[in-house]
Backbone as a ProteinNet text record, in pm:
[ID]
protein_1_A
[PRIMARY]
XXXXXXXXXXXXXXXXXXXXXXXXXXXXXXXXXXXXXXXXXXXXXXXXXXXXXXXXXXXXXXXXXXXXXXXXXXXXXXXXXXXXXXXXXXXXXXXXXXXXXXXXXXXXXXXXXXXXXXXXXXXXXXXXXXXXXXXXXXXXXXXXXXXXXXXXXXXXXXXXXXXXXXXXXXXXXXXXXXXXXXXXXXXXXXXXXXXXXXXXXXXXXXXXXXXXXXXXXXXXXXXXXXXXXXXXXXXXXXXXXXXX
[TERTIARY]
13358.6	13265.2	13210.3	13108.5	13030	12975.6	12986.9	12938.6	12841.9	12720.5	12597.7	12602.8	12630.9	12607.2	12475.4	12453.4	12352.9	12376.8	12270.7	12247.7	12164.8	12168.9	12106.1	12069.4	11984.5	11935.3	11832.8	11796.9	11649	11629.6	11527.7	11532.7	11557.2	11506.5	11538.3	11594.8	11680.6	11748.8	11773.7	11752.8	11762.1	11853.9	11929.8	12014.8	12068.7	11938.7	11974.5	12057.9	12159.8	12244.5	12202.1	12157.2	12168.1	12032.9	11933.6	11827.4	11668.7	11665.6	11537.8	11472.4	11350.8	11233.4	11216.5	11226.9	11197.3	11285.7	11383.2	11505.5	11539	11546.8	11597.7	11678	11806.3	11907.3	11927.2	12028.9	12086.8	12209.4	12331.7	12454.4	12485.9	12580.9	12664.6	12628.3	12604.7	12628.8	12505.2	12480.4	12351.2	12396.8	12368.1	12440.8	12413.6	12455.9	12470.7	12307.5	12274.2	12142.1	11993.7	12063.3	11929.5	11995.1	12009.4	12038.6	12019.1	12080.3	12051.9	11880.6	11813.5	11684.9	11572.3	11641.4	11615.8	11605.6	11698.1	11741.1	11639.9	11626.4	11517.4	11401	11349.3	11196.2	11203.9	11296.7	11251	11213.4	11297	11300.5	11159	11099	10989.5	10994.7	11117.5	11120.3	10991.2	11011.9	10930.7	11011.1	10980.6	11049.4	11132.2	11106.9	11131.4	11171.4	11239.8	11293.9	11439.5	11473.8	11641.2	11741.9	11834.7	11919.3	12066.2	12072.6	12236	12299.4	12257.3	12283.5	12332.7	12219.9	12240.9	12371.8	12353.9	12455.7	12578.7	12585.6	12696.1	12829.4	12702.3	12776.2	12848.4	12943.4	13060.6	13007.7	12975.4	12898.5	13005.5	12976.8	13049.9	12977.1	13014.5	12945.3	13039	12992.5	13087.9	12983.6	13026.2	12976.5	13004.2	12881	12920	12876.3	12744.2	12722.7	12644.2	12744.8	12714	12591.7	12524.2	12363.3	12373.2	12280.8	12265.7	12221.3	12219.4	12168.3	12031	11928.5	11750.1	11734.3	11696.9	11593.4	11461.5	11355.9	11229.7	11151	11003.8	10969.5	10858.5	10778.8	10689.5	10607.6	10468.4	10347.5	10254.6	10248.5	10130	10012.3	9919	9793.2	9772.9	9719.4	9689.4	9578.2	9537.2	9423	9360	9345.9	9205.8	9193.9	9257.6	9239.4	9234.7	9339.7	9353.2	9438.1	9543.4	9608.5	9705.3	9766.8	9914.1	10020.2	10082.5	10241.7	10354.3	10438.7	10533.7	10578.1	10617.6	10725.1	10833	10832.4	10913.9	11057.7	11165.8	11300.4	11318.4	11375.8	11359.1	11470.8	11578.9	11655.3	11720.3	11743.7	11716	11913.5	11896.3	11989.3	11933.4	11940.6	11808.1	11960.1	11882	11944.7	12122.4	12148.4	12255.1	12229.7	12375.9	12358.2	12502.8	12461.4	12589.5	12588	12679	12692.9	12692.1	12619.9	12647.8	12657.9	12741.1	12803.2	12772	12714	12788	12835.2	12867	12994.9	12948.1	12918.9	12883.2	12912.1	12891	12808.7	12767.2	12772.3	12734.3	12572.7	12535.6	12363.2	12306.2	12363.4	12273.7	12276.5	12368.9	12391.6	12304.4	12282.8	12168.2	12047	12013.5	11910.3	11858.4	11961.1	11911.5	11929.1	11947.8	11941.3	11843.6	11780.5	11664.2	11570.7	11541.8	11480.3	11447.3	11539.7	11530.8	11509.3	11521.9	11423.2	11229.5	11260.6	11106.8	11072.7	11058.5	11058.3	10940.5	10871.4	10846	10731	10830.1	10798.9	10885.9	10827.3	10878.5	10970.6	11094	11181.8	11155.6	11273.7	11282.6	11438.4	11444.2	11606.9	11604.6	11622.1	11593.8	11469.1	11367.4	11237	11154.8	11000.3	10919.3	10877.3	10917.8	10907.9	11003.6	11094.2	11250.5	11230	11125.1	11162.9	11239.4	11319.5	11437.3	11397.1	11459.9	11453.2	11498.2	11556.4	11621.1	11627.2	11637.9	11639.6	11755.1	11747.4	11836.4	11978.8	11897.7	12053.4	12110.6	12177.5	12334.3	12351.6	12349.1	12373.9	12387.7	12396.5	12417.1	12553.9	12580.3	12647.2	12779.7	12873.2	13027.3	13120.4	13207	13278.8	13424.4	13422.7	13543.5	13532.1	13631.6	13665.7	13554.5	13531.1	13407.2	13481.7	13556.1	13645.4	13677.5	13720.3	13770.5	13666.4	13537.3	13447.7	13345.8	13369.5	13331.8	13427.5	13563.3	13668.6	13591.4	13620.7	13589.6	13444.7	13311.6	13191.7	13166.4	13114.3	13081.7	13020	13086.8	13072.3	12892.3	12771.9	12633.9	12620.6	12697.3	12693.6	12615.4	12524.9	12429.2	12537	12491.5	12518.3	12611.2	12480.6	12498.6	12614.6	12622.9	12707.4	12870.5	12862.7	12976.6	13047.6	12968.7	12977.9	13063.2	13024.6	13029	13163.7	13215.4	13350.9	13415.3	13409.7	13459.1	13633.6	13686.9	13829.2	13870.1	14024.9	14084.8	14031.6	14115.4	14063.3	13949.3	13889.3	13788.1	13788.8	13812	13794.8	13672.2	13626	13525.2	13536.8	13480.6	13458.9	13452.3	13490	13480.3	13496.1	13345.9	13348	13342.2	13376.9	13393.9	13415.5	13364.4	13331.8	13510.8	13568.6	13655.7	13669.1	13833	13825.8	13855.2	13808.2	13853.9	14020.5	14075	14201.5	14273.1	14165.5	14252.2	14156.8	14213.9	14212.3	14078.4	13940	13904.7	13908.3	13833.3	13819.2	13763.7	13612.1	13488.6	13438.4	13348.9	13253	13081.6	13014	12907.7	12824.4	12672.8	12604.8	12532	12536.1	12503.5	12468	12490.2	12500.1	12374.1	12292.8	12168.2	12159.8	12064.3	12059.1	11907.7	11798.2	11690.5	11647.5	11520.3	11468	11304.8	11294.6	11191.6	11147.5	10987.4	10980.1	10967.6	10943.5	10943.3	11043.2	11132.2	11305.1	11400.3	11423.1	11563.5	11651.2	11747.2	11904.8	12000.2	12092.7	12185.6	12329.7	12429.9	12596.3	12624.3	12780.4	12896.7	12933.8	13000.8	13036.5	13134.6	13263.7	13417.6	13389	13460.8	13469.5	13586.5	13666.9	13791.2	13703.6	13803	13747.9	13868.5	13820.3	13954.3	13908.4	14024.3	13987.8	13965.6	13934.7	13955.3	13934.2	14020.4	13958.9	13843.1	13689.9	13649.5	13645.6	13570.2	13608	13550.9	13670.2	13634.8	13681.7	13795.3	13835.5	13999.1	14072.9	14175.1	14247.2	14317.4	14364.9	14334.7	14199.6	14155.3	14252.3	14226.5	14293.3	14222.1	14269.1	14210.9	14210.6	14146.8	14168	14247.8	14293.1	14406	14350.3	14408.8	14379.5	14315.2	14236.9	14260	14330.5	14407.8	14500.3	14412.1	14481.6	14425.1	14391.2	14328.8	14300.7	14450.7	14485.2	14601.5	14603.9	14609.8	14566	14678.9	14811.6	14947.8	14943.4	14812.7	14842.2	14812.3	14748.1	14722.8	14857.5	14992.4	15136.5	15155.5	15116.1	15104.1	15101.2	15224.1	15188.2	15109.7	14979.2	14859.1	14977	14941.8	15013.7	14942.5	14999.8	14967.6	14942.1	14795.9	14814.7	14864.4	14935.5	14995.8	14926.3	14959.3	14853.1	14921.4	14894.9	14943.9	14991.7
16979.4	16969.3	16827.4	16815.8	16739.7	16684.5	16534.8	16492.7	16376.8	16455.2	16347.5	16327.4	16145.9	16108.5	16114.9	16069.2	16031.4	15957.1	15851.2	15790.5	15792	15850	15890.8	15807.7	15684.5	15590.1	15608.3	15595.9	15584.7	15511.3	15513.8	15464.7	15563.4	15723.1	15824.7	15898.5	16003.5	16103.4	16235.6	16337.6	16492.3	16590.9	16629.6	16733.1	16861.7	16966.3	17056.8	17188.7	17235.6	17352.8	17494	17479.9	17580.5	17550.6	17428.1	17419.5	17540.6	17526	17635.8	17617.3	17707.8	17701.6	17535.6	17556.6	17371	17284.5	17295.1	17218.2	17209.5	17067.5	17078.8	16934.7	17004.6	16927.4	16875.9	16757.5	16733.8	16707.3	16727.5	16739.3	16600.8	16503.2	16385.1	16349.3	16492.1	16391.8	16482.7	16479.9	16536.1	16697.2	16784.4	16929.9	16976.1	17098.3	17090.5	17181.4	17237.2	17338.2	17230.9	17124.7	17005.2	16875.3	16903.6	16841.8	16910.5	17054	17105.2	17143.7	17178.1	17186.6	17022.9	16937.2	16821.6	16809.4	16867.1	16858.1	16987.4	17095.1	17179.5	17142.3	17070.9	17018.9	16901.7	16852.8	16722	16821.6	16969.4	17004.7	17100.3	17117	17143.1	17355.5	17369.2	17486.9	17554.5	17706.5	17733.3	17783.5	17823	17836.8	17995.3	18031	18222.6	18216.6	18069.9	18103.6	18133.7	18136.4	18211.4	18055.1	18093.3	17942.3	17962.1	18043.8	18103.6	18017.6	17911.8	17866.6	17721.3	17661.8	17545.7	17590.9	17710.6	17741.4	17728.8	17746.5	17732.1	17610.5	17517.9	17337.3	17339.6	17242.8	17211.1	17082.8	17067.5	16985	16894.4	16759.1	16651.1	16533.9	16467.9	16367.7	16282.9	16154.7	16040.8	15955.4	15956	15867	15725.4	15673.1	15482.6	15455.5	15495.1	15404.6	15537.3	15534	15652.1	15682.1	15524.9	15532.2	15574.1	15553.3	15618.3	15743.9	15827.1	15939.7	15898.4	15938.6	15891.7	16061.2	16073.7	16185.5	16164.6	16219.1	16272.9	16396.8	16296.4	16481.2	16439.1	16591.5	16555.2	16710.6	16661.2	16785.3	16773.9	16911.7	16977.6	17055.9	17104	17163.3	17267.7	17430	17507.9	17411.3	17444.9	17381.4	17537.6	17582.2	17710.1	17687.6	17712.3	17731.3	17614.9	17490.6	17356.8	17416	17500.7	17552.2	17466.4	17421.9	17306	17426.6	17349.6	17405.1	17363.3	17433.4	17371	17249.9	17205.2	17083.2	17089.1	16992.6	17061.9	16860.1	16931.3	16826.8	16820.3	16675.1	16626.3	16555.4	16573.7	16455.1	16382.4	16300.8	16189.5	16134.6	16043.7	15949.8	15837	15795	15598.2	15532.9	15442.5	15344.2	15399.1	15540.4	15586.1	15598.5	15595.3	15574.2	15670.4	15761.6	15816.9	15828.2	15853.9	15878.1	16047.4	16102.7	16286.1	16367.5	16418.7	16467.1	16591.1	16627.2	16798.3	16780.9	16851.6	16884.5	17025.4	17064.2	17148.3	17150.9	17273.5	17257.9	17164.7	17055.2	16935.3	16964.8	17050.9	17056	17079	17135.8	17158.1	17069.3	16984.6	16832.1	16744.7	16731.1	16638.2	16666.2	16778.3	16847.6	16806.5	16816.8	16756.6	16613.5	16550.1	16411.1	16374.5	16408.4	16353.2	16428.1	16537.9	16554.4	16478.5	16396.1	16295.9	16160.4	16117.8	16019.3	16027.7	16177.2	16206.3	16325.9	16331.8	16464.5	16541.8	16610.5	16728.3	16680.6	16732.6	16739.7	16592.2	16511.7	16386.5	16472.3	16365.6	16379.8	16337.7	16413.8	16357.5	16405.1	16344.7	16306	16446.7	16553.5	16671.8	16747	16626.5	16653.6	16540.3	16623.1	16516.8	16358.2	16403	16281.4	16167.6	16196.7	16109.8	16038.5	15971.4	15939.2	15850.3	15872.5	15765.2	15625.4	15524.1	15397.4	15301.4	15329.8	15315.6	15449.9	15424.1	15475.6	15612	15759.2	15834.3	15855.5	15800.5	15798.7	15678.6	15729.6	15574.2	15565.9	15640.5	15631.4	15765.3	15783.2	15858.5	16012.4	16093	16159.4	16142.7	16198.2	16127.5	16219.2	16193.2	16308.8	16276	16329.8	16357.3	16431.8	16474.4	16541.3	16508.6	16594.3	16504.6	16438.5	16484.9	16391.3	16255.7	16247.4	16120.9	16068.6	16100.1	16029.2	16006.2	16040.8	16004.9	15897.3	15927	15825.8	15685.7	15661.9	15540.5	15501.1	15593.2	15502.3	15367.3	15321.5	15138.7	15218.3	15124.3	15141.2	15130.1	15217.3	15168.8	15150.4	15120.5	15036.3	14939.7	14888.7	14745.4	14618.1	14501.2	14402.3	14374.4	14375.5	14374.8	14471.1	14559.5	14654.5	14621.6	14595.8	14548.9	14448.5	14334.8	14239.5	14231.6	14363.5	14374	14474.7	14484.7	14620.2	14483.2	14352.6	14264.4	14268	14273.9	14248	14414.4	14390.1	14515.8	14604.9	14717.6	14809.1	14859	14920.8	15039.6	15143.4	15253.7	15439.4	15476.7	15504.5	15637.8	15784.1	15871.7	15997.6	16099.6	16153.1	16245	16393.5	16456.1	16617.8	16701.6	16814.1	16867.5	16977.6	17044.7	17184.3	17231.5	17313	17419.8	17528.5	17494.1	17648.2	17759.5	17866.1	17962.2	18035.4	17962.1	18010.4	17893	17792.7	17703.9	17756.4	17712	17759.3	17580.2	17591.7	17518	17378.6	17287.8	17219.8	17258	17265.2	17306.8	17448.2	17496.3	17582.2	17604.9	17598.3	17583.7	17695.1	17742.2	17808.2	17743.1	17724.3	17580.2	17634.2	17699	17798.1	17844	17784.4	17853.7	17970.4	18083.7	18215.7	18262.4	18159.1	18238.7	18065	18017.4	17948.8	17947.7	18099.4	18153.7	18147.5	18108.9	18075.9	18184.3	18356.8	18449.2	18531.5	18456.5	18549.9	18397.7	18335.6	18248.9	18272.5	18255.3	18322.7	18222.3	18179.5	18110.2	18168.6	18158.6	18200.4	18064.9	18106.2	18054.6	17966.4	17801	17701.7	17651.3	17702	17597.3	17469.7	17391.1	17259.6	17184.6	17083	17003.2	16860.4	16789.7	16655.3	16578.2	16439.7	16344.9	16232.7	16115	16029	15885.8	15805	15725.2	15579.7	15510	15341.3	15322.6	15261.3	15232.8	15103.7	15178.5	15064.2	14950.4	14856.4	14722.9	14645.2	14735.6	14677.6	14693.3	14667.5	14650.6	14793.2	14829.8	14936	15047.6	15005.2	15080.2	15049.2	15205.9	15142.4	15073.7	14937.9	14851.4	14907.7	14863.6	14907.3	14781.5	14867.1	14817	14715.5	14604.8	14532.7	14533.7	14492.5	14544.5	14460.4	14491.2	14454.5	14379.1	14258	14161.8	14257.6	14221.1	14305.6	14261.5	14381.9	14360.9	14271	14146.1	14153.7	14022.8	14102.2	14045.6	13928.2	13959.7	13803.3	13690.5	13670.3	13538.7	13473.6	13512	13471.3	13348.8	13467.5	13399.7	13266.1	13197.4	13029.7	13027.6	12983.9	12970.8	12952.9	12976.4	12950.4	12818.3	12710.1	12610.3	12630.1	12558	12609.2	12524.3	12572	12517.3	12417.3	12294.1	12199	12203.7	12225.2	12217.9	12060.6
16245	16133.3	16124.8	16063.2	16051	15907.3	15872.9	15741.9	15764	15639.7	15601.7	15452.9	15472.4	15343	15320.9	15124.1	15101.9	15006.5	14958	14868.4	14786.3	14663.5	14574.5	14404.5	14437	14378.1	14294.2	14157.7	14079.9	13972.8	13936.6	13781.3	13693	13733.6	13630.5	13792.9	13697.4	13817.5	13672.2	13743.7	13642.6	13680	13723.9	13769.9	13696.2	13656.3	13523.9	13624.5	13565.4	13599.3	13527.2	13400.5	13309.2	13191.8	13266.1	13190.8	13154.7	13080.1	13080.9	12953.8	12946.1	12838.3	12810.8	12674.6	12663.5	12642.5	12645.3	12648.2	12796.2	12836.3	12985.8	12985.1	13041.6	13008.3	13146.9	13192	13329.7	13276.9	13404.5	13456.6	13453.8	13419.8	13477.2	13594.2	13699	13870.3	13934.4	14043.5	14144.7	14154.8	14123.6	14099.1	14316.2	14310.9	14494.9	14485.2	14405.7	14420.3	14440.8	14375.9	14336.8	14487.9	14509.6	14667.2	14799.6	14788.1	14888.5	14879.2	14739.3	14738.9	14807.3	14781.6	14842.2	14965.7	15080.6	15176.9	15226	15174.3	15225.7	15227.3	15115.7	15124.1	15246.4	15280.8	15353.6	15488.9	15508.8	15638.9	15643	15534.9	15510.4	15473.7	15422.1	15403.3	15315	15291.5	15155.4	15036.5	14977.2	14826.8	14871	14984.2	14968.7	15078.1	15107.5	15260.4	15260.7	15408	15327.3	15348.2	15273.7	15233.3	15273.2	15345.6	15395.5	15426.4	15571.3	15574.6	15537.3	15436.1	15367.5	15229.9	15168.2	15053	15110	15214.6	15316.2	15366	15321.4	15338.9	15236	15256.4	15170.8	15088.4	14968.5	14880	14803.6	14811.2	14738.3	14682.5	14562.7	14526.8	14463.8	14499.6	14404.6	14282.3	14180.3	14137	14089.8	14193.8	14175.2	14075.6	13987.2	13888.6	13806.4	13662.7	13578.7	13534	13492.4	13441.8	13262.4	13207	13068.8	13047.4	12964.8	12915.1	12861.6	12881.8	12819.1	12762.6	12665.9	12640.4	12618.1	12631.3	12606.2	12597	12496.2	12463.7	12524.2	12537.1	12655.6	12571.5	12598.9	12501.7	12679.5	12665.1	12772.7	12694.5	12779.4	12715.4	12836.4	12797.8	12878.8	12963.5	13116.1	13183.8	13170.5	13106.5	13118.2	12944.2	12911.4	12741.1	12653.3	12687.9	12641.6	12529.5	12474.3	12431.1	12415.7	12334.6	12331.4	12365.5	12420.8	12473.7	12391.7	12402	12347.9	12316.5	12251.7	12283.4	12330.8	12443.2	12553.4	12498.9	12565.3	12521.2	12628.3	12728.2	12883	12910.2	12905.2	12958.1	13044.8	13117.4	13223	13246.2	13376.6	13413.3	13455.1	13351	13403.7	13468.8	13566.3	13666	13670.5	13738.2	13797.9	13945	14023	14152.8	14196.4	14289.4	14352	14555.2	14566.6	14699.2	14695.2	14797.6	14808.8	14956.6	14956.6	15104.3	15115.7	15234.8	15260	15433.2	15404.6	15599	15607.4	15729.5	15768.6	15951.5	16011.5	16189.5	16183.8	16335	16365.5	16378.6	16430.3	16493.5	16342	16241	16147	16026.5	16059.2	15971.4	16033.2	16188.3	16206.5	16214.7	16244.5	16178.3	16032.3	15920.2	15813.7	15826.8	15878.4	15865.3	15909.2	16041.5	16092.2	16002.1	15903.1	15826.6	15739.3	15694.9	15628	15670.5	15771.5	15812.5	15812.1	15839.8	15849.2	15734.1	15646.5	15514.6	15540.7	15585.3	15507.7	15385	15315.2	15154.8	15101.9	15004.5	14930.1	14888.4	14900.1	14829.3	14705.3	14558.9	14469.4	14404.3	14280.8	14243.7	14134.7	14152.3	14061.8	14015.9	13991.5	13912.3	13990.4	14053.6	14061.5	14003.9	13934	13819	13862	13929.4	13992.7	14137.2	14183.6	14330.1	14313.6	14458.9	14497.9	14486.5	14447	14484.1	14622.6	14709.4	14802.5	14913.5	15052.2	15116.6	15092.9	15114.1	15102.9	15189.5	15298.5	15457.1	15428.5	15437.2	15445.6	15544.7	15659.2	15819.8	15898.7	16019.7	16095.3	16078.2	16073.6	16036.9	16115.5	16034.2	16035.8	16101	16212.1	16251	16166.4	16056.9	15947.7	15859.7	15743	15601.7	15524.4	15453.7	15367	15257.1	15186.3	15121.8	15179.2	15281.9	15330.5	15327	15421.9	15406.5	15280.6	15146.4	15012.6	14995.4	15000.4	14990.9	15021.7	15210.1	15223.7	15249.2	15170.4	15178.3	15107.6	15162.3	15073.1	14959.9	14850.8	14690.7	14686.8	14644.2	14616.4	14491.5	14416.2	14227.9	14294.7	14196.7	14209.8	14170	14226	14214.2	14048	13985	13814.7	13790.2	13803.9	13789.2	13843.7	13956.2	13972.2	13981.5	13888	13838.7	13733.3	13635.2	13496.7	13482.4	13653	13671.9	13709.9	13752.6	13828	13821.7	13710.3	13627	13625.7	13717.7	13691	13811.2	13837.2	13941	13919.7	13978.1	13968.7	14006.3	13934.6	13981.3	13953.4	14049	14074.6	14067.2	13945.6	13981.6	14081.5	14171.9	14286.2	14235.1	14251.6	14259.1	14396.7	14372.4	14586.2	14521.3	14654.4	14594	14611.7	14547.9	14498	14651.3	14702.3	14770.6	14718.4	14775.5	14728.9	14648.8	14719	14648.3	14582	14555.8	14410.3	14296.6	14191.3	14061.7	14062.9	14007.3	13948.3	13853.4	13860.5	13740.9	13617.6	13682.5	13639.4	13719.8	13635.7	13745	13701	13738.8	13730.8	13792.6	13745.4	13802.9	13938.4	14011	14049.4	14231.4	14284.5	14433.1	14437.9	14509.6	14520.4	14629	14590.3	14678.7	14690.1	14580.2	14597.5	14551.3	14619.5	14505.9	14468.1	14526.6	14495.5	14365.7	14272	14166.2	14094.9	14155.7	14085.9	14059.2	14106.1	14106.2	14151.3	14096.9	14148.9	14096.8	14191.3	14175.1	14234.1	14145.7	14167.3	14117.5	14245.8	14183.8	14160.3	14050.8	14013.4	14150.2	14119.9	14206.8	14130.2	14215.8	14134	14193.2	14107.4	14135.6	14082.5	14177.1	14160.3	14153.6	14073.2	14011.6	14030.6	14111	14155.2	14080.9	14053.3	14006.7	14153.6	14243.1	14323	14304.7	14359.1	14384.2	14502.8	14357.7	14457.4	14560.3	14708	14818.5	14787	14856.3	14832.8	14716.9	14603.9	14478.2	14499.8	14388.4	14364.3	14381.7	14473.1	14437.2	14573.7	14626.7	14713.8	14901.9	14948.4	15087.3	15122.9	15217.1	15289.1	15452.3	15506.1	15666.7	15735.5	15851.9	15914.9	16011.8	16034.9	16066.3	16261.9	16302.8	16458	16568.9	16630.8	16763.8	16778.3	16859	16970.2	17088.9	17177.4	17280.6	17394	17410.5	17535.5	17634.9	17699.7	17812.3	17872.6	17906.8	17973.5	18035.9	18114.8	18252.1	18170.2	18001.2	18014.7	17928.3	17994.7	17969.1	18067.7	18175.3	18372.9	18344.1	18362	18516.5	18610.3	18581.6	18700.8	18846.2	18904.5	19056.2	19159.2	19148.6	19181.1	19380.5	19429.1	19568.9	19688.1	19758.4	19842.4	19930	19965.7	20020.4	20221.1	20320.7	20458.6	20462.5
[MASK]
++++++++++++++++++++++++++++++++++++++++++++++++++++++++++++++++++++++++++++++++++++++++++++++++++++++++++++++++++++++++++++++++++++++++++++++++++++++++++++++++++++++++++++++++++++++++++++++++++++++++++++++++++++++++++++++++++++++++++++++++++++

């Protein structure tokens, strides 16, 4: 198996599970339907294409930097009638930052990665309204656990931020998707199956929640140090040469 991080940076970020009509709410962290929908537009899918295989990846996210809660209201007008719309309720994650994984088949993890060097469709952080601030690849895809590799990615909290964590350890949030035969944290509607706009359909997604040190702080594993390189003969007494 195969893991691609991402880095998922903005000034606003939206991640709604259970949002609708005019209230539209977002989740704490990047939900897996609003990532893997990310990851389809970059590959340039359509809305009615089939998603078997992406529902398929094993979905994880850490969060480095929680961000605030923002709400807003936001007024539209019919464009045929000029009709006011509702008042619609909007709410946001200003300046949050997470790391987000899925593991999957190696060919179809780099597949999405080089999608994402080259998109398709712009990416965005839930809602058009959200482009990334920073590049989305953190690097090349990882031959490990996706856990492990959420574990030891470099912390992406900003400067300021972890300035202001400086004193004392630091834990990071970690969500991952739920196997089948453990019992949950959370569960969420959150499994996309359609994201067709005249029928979308999303299942139920368990989810386990860890607490971790993040890398690079008090508390966190450090890596092991590396060997000198082996190399016996330079013990050797040069061998002085014999003169006739």
């Amino acid at each position: 198996m195969s893991v691609l991080l991402m880095r998922l940076a903005g000034p606003l970020q939206s991640w709604g599970s259970a949002a609708r009509f005019v209230r539209r709410t977002t989740e704490n962290a990047p939900t897996k339907s609003g990532v893997l929908g990310l990851l389809a537009a970059a590959q340039g899918l359509r809305r009615d294409a089939d998603l078997s295989d992406l529902a398929a990846l094993e979905f994880g996210v850490r969060i480095d930097q929680p961000g605030t809660r923002l709400r807003d209201f936001q007024t539209a007008h019919h464009s045929d009638t000029l009709k006011a719309m509702p008042l619609s309720e909007r709410f946001y994650l200003a300046d949050a930052v997470f790391v987000a994984g899925v593991s999957g088949e190696a060919a179809l993890v780099q597949r999405l990665y080089e999608a994402l060097l080259e998109p398709v469709f712009l990416p965005y952080l839930g809602r058009r309204s959200c482009p990334p601030s920073e590049p989305i690849t953190i690097g090349e895809p990882l031959d490990r656990g996706l856990e492990q590799a959420l574990r030891e990615a470099e912390w992406e909290a900003s400067a300021r931020f972890r300035r202001r964590r400086a004193s004392g350890a630091v834990h990071l949030d970690l969500l991952l998707d739920s196997p089948p035969e453990v019992r949950p944290d959370l569960t969420l509607r959150d499994l996309p199956m359609s994201f067709d706009l005249r029928h979308r359909r999303y299942g139920l997604r368990g989810i386990r929640t860890l607490r971790v040190p993040a890398p690079g702080t008090a508390g966190s594993p450090q890596p092991s140090p590396t060997p000198p390189p082996h190399e016996p003969t330079t013990l050797l007494t040069p061998v002085t040469p014999r003169t006739a």
